[in-house]
N, C-alpha and C positions, 0 to 999 in steps of 0.2 A: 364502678369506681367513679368519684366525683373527679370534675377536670379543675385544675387550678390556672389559673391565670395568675401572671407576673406580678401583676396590684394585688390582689390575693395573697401570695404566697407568704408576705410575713403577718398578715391579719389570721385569715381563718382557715389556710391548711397546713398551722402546725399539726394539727394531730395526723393529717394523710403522713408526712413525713417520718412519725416519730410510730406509727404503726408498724406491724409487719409487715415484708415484703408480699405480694402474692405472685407466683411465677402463672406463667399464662403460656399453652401452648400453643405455638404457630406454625403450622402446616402448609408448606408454602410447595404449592403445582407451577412447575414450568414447563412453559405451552412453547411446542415450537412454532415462531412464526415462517410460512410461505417464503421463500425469496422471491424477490420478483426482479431484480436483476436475471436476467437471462445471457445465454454465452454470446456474445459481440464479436461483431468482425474484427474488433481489434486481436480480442484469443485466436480466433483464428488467425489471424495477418499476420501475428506474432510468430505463433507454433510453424507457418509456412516459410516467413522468413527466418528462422531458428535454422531451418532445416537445408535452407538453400545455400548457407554461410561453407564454408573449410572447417577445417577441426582447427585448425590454425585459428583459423577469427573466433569461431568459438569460444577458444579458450581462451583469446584475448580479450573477449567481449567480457567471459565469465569474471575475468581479475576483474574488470574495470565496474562493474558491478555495483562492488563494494565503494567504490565512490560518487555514486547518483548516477551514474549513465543507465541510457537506456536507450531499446534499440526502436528506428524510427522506419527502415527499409533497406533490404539489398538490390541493386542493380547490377546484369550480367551483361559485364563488360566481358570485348573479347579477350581481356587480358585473366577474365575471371571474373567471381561474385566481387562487389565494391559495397564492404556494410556502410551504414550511414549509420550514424551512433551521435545522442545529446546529452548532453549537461546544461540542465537549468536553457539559456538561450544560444552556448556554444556548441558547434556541430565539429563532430569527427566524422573519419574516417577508417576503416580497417582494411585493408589490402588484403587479397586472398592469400598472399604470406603471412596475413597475420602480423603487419607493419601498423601503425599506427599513427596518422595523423593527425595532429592538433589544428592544424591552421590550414584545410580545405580550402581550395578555390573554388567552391560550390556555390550556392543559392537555390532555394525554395519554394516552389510558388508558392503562393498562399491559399 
């Protein structure tokens, strides 16, 4: 099939246009690529603090989810697990009751 170019097209391939169509089949293989992401301490770090939380936090963590949170690490206070949980650059907390903090007295290293 000839190619037409855009300066071409109204000189000299009226006739490609005004020919019949020809259909063409395409047989198209899809390869899978390798991942190469490998599992990271953070799935791990996650899955362990998932686990170390109350059913309480839990399920608190679970609502809160749905509005960008996500969880950063729990610490075992003697009072119980203390999740630490972020939005964008605001830090919560969840209390092992499953209480929720907005506004932590905390800080971060860096």
């Amino acid at each position: 099939m000839q190619a037409c170019y855009i300066s071409q097209i109204r000189n000299n391939c009226s006739a490609l246009w005004s020919a019949k169509p020809t259909w063409v089949k395409v047989t198209m293989i899809a390869t899978q690529v390798p991942d190469r992401r490998k599992p990271g301490a953070e799935q791990a770090s996650n899955s362990i603090h998932w686990h170390a939380m109350t059913a309480e936090q839990q399920l608190a963590f679970y609502r809160l989810q749905g509005y960008g949170y996500r969880l950063l690490f729990v610490r075992n206070l003697l009072s119980g697990p203390l999740a630490i949980i972020a939005q964008h650059a605001q830090l919560a907390t969840i209390s092992s009751a499953g209480e929720l903090d907005l506004q932590p007295d905390i800080r971060l290293r860096a």
